[in-house]
N, C-alpha and C positions, 0 to 999 in steps of 0.2 A: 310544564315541567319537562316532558320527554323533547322540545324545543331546545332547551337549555343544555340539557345532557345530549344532544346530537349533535350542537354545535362545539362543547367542550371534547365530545371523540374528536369530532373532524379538526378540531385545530392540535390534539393531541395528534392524531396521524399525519397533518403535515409536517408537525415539529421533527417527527421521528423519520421521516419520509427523507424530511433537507436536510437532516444531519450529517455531517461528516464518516465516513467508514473507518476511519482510522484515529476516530477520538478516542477511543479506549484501550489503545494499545500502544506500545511504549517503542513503537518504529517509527524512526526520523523520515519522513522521505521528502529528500530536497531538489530541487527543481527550477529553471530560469523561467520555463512557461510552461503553461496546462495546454497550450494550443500549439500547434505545426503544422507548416505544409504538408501537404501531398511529397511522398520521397524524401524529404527531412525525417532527424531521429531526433528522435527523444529519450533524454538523460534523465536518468534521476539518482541520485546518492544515497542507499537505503544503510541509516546506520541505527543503532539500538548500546543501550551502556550495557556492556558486557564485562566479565570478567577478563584482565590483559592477557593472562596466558594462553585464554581456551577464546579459539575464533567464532564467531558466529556461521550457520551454512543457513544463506539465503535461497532460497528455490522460489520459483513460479510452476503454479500446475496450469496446463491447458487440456484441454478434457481427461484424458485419461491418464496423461503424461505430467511429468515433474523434471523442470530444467533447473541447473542448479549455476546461482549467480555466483562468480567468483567473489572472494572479499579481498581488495587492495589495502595491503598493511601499510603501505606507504600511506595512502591518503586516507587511513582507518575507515573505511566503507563497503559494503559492495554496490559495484555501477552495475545499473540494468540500462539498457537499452531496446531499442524497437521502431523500425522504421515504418513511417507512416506511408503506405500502399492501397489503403482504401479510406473513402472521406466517412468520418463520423465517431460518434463516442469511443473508446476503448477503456475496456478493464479487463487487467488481469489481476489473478486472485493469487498469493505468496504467502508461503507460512517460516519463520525463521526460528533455527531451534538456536540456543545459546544459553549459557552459565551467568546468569545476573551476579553485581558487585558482593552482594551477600553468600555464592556459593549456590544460588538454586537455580536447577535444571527448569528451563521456560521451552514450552513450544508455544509461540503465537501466530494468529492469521493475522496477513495485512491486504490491504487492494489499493494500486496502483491504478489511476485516472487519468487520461489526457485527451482528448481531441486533435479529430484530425482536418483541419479544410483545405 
């Protein structure tokens, strides 16, 4: 019995482990590839449905700090960028606050993934 119940945690923990970070939350982030050279940048389009009037303000925190992504009305998004200067995983952590189509004040976190070789 405790055989049984250790193998259902453990496949419980990897389900939860490989899941995605951004299943739960209602940020678009669009992308040509998760991987880049060395000195190559990497784009991503972070949009979310927001209310037309009131713009969304995207940021990235890096430790202590909070960079704030511009939003391009032209192409309804904000671009983030980041140029790949050391090889291996990269995440950074963004929370975007904005007025959903119904009128309610949302603040959410999202995480941005890409690789570097």
């Amino acid at each position: 019995m405790k055989a049984i119940v250790l193998k259902i945690g453990l496949i419980l923990f990897i389900m939860i482990s490989c899941s995605d970070p951004n299943k739960n939350t209602n940020v678009s982030i669009e992308t040509i590839s998760d991987v880049i050279g060395l000195d190559e940048i990497y784009t991503a389009n972070l949009r979310v449905s927001h209310l037309d009037t009131v713009f969304p303000e995207f940021s990235i925190i890096i430790n202590s700090d909070t960079f704030l992504i511009a939003y391009e009305r032209k192409l309804g998004c904000a671009v983030f960028k980041a140029r790949g200067t050391n090889i291996g995983k990269k995440v950074y952590n963004g929370q975007v606050k904005y007025v959903n189509k119904t009128g309610d004040r949302i603040n959410e976190k999202f995480e941005i993934n890409f690789i570097v070789k």
